[in-house]
TORDO-768669 format. One record per atom (N, C-alpha, C): residue number from 0; residue in three letters; x, y, z. Coordinates in Angstrom, 1 decimal. Example, Ala and Ser with C-alpha at 12.3 -4.5 7.8 and 13.67 -1.06 7.14 Angstrom:
<sites>
<site><i>0</i><aa>ala</aa><x>13.2</x><y>-5.7</y><z>7.8</z></site>
<site><i>0</i><aa>ala</aa><x>12.3</x><y>-4.5</y><z>7.8</z></site>
<site><i>0</i><aa>ala</aa><x>13.2</x><y>-3.3</y><z>7.8</z></site>
<site><i>1</i><aa>ser</aa><x>12.8</x><y>-2.2</y><z>7.1</z></site>
<site><i>1</i><aa>ser</aa><x>13.7</x><y>-1.1</y><z>7.1</z></site>
<site><i>1</i><aa>ser</aa><x>12.9</x><y>0.0</y><z>7.9</z></site>
</sites>
This chain:
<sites>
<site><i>0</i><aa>unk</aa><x>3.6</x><y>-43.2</y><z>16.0</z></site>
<site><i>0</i><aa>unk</aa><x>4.7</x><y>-42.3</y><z>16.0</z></site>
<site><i>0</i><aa>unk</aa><x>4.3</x><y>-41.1</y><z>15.0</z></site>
<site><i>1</i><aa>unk</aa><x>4.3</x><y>-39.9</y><z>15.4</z></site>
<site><i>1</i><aa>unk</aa><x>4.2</x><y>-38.6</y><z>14.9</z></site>
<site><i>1</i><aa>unk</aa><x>5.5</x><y>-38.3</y><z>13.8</z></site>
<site><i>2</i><aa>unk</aa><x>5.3</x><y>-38.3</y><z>12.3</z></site>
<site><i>2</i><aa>unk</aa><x>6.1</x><y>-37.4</y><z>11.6</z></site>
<site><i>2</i><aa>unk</aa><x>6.3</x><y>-36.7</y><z>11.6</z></site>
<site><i>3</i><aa>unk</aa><x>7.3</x><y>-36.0</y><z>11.1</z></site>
<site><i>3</i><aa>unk</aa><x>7.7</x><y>-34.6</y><z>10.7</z></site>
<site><i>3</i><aa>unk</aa><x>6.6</x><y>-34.0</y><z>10.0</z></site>
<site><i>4</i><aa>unk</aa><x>6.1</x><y>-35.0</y><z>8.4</z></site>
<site><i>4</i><aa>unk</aa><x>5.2</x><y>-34.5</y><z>7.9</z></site>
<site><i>4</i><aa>unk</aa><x>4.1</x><y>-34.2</y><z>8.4</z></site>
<site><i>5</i><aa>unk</aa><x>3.7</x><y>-35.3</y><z>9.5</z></site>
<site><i>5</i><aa>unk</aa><x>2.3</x><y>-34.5</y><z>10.1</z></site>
<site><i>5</i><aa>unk</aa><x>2.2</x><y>-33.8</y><z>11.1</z></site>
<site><i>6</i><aa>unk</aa><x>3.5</x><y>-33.4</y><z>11.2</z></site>
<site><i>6</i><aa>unk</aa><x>3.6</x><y>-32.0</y><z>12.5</z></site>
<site><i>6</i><aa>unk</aa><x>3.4</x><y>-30.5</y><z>11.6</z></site>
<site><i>7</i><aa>unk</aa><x>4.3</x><y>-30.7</y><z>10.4</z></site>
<site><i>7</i><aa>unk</aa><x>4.1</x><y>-30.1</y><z>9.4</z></site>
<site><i>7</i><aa>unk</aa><x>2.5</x><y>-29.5</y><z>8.9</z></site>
<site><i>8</i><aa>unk</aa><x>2.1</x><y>-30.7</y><z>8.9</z></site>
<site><i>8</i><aa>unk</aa><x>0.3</x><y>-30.2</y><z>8.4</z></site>
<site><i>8</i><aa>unk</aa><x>-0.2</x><y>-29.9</y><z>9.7</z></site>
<site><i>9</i><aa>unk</aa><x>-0.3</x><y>-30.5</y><z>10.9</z></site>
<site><i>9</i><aa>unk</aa><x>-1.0</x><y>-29.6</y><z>11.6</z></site>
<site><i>9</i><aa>unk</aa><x>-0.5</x><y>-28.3</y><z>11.9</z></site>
<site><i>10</i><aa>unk</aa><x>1.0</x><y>-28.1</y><z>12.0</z></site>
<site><i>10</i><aa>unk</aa><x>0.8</x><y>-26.4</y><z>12.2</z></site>
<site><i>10</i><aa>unk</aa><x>0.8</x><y>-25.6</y><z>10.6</z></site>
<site><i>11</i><aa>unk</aa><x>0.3</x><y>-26.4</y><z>9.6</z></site>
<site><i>11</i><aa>unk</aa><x>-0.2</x><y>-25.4</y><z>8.4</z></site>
<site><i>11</i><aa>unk</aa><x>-1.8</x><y>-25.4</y><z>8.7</z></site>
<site><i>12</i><aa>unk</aa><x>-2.6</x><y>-26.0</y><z>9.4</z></site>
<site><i>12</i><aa>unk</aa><x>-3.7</x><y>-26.2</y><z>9.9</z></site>
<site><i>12</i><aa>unk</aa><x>-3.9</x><y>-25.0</y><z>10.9</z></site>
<site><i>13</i><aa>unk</aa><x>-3.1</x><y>-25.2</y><z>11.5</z></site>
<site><i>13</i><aa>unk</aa><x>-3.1</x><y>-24.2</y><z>13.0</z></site>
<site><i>13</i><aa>unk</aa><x>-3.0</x><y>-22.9</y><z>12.9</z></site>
<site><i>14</i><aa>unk</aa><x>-2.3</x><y>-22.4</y><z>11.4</z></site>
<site><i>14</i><aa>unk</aa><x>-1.9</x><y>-21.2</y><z>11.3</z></site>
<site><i>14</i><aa>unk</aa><x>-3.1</x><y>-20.6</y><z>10.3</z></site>
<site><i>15</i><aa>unk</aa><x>-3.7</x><y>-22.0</y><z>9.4</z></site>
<site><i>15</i><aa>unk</aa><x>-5.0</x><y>-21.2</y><z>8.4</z></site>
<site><i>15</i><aa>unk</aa><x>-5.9</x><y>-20.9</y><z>9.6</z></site>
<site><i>16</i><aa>unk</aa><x>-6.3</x><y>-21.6</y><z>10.8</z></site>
<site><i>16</i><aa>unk</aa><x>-7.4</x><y>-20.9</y><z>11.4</z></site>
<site><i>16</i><aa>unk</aa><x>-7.3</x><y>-20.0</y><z>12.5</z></site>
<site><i>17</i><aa>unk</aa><x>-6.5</x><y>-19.9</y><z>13.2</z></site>
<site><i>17</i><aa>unk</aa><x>-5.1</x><y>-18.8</y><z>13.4</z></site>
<site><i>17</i><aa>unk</aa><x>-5.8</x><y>-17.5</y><z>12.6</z></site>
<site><i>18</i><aa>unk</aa><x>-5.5</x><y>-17.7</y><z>11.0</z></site>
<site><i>18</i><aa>unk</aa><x>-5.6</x><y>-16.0</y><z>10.5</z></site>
<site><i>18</i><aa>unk</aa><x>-6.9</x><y>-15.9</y><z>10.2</z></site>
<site><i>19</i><aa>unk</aa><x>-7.7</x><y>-17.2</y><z>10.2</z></site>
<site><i>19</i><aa>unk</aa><x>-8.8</x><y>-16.9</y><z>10.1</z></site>
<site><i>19</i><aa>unk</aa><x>-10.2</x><y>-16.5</y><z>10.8</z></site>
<site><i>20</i><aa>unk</aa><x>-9.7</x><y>-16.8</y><z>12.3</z></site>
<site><i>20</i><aa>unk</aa><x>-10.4</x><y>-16.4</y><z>13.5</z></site>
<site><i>20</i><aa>unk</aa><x>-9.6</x><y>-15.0</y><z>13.9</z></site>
<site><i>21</i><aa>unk</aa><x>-8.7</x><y>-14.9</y><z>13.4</z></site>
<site><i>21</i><aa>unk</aa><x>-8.1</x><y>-13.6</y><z>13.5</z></site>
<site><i>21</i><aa>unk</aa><x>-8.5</x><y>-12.8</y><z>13.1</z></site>
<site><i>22</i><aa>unk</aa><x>-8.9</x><y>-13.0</y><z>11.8</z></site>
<site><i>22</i><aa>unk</aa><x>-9.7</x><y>-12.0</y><z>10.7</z></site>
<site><i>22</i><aa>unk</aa><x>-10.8</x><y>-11.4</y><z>11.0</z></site>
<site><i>23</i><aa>unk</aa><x>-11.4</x><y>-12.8</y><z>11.3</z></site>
<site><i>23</i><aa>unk</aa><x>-13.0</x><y>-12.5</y><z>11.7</z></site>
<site><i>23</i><aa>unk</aa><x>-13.1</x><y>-11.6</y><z>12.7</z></site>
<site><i>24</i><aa>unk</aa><x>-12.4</x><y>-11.9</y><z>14.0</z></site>
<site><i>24</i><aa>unk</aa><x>-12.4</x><y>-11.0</y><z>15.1</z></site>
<site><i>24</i><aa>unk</aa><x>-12.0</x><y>-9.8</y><z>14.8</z></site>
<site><i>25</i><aa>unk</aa><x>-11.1</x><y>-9.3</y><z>14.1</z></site>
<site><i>25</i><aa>unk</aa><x>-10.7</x><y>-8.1</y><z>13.5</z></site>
<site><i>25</i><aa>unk</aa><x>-12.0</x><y>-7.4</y><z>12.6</z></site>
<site><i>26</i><aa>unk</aa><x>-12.5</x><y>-8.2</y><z>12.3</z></site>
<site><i>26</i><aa>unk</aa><x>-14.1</x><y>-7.3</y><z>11.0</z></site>
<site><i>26</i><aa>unk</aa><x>-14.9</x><y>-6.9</y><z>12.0</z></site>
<site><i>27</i><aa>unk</aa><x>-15.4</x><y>-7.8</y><z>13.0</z></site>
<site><i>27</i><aa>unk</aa><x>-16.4</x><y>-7.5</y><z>14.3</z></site>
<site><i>27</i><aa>unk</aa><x>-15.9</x><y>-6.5</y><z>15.1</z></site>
<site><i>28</i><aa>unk</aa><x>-15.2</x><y>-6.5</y><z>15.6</z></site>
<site><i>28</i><aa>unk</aa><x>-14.1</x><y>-5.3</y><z>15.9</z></site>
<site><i>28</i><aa>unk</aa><x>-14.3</x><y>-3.7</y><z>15.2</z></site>
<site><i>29</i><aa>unk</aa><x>-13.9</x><y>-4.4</y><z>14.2</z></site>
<site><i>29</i><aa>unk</aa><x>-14.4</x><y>-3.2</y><z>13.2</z></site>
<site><i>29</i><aa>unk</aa><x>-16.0</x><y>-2.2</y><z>12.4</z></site>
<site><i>30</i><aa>unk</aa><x>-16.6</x><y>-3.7</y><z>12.7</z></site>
<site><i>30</i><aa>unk</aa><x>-17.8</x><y>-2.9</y><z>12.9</z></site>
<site><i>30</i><aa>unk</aa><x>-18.6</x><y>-2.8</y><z>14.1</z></site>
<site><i>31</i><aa>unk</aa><x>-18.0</x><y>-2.5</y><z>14.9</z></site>
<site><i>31</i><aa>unk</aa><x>-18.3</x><y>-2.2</y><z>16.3</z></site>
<site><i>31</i><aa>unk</aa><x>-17.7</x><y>-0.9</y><z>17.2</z></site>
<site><i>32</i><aa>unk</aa><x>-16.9</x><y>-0.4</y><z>16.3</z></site>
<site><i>32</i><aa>unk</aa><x>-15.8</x><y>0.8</y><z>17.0</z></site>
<site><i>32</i><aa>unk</aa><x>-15.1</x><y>1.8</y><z>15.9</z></site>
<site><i>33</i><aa>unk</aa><x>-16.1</x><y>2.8</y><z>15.7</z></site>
<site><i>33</i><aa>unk</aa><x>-15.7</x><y>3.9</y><z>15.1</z></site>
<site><i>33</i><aa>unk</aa><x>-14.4</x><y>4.6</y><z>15.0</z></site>
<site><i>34</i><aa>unk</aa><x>-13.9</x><y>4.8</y><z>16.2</z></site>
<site><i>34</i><aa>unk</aa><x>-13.1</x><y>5.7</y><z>16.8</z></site>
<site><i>34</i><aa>unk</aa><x>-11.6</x><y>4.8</y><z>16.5</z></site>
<site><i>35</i><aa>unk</aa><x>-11.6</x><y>3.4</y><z>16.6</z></site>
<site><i>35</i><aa>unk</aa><x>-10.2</x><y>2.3</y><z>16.7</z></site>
<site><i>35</i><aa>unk</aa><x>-10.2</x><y>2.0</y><z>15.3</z></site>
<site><i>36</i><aa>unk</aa><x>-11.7</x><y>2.3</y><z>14.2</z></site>
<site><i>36</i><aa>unk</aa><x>-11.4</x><y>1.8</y><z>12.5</z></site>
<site><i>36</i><aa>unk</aa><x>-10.0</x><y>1.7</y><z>12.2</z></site>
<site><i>37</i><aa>unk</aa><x>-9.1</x><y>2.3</y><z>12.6</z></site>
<site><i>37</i><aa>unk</aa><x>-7.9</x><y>2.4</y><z>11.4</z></site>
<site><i>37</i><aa>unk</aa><x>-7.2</x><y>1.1</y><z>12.5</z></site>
<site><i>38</i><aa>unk</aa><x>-6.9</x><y>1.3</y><z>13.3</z></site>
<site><i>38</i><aa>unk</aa><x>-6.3</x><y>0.1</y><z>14.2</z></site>
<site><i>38</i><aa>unk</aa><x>-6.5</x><y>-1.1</y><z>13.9</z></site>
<site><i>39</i><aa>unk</aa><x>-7.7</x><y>-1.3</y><z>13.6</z></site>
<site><i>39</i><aa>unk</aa><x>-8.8</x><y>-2.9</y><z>13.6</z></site>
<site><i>39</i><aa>unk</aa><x>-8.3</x><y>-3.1</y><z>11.9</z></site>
<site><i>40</i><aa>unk</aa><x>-8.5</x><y>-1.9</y><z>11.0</z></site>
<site><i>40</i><aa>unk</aa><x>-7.9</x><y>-2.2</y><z>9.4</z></site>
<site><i>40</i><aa>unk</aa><x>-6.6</x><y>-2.9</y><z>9.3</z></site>
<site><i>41</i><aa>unk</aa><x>-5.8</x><y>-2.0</y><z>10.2</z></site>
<site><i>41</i><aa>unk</aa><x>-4.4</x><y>-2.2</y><z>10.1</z></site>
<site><i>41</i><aa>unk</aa><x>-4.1</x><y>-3.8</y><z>10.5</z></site>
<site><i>42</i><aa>unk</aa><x>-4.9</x><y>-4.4</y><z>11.7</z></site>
<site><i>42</i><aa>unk</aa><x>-4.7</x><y>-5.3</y><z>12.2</z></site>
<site><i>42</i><aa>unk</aa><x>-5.2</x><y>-6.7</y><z>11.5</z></site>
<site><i>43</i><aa>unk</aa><x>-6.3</x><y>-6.0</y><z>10.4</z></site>
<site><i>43</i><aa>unk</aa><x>-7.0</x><y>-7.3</y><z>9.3</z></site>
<site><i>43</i><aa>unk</aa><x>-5.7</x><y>-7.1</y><z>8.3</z></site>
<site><i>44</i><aa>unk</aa><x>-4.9</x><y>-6.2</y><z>7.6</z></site>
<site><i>44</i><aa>unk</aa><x>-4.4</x><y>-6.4</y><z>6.3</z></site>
<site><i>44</i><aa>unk</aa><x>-3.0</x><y>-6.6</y><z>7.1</z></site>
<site><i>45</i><aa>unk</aa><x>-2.4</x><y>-7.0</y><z>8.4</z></site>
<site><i>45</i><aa>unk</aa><x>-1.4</x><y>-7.8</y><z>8.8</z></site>
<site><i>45</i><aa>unk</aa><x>-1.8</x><y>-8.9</y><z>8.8</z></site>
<site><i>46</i><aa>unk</aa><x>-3.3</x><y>-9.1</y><z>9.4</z></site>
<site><i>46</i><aa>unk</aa><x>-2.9</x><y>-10.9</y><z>9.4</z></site>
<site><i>46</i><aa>unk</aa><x>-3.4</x><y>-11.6</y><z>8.3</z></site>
<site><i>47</i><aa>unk</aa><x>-4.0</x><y>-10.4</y><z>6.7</z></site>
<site><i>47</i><aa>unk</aa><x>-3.7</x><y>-11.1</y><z>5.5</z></site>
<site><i>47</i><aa>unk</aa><x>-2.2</x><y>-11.4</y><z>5.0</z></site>
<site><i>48</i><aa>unk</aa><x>-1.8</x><y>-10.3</y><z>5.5</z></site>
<site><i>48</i><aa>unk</aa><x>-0.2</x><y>-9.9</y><z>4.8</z></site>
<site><i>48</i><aa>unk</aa><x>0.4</x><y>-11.6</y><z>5.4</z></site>
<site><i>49</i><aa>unk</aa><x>0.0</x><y>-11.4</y><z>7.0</z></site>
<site><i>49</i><aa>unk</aa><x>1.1</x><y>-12.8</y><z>7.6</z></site>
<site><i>49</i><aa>unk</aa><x>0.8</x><y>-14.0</y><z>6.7</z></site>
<site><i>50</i><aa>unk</aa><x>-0.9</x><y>-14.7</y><z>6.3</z></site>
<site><i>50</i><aa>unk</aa><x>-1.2</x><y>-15.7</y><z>5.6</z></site>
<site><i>50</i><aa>unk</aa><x>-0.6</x><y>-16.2</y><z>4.7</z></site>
<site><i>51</i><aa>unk</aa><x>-0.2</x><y>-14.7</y><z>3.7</z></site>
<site><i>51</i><aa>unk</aa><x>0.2</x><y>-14.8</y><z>2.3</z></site>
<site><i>51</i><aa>unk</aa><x>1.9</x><y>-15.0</y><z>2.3</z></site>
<site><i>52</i><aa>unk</aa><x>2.3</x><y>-14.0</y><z>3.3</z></site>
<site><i>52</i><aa>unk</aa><x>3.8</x><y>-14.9</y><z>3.4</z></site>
<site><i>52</i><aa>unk</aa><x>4.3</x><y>-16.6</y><z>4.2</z></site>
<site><i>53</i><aa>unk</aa><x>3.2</x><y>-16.8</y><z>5.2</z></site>
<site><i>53</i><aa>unk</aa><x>3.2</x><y>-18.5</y><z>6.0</z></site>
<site><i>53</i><aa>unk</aa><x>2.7</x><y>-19.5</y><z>4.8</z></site>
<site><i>54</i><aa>unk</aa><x>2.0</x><y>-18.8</y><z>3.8</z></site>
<site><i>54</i><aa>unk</aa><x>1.4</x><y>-20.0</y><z>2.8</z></site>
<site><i>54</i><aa>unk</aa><x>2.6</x><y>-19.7</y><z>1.8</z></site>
<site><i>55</i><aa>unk</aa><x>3.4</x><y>-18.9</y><z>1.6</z></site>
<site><i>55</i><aa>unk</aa><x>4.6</x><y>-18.5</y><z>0.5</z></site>
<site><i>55</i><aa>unk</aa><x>5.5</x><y>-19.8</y><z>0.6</z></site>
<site><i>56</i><aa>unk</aa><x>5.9</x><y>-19.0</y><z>1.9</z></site>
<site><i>56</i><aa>unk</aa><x>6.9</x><y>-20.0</y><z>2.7</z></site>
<site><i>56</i><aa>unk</aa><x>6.7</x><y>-21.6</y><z>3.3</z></site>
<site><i>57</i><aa>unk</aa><x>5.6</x><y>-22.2</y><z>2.9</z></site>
<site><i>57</i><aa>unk</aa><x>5.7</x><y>-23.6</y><z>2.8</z></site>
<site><i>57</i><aa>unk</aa><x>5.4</x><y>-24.2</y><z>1.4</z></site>
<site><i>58</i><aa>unk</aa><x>5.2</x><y>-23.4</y><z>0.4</z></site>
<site><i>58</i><aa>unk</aa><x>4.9</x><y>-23.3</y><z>-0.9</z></site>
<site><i>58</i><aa>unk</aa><x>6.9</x><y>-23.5</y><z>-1.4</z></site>
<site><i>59</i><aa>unk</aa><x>7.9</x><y>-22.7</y><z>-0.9</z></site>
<site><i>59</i><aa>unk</aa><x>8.9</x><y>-22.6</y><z>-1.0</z></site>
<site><i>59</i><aa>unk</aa><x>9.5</x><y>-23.8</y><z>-0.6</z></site>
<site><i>60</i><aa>unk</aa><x>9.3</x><y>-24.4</y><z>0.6</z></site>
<site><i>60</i><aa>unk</aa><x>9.8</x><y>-25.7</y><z>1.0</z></site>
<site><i>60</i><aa>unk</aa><x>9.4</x><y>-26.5</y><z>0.7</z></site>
<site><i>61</i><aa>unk</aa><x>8.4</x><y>-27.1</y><z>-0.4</z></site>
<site><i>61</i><aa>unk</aa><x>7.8</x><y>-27.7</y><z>-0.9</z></site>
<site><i>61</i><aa>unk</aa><x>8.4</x><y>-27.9</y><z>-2.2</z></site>
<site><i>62</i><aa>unk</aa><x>8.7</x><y>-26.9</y><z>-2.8</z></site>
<site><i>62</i><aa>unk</aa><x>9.3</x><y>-26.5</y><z>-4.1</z></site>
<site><i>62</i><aa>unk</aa><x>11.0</x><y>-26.9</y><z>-4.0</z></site>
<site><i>63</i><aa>unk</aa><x>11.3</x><y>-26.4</y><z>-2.9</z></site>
<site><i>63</i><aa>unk</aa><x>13.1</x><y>-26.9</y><z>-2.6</z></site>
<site><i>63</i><aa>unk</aa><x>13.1</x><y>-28.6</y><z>-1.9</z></site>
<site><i>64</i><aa>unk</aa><x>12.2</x><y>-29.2</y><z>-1.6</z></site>
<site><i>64</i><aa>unk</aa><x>12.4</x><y>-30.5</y><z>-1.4</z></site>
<site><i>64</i><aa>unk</aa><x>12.0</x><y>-31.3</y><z>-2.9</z></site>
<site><i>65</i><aa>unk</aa><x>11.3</x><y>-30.6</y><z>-3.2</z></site>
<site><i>65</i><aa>unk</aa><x>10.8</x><y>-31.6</y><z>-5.1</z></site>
<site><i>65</i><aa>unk</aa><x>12.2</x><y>-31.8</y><z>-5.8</z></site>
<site><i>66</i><aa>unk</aa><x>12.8</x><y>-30.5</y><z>-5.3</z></site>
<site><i>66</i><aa>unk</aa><x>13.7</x><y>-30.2</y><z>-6.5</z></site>
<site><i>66</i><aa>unk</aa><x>15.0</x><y>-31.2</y><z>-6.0</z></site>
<site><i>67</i><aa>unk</aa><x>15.1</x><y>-31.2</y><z>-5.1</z></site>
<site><i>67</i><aa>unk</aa><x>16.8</x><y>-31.9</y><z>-4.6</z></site>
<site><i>67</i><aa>unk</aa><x>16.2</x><y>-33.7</y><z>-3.9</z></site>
<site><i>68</i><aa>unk</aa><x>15.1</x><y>-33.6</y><z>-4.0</z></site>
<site><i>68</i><aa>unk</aa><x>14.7</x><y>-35.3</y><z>-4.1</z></site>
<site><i>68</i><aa>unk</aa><x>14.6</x><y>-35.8</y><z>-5.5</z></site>
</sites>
């Protein structure tokens, strides 16, 4: 039987390689196409921006279940 918790870690799993195959493809992208640079930029510092709020926001649910357990 599948928990909550380990549904939980696989999609925190799913989402670190998610932004990080994301990334990657966004740099190759970028050094590949002159003319799209600002597009391919724009497209790496959203899916840092998304990481830093998906890792915030289970950082937060973590923090509000410590506290009221």
């Amino acid at each position: 039987m599948v928990t909550l918790e380990e549904l939980a870690q696989a999609v925190i799993v799913l989402i670190r390689l998610g932004c990080i195959f994301r990334f990657i493809y966004c740099m190759v992208r970028l050094s590949g196409a002159d003319e799209e640079a600002t597009k391919y930029k724009k497209r790496a510092r959203n899916v840092v921006l998304f990481y830093i709020l998906a890792e915030s926001i289970w950082q937060v649910k973590d923090i509000i279940q410590y506290y009221y357990q």
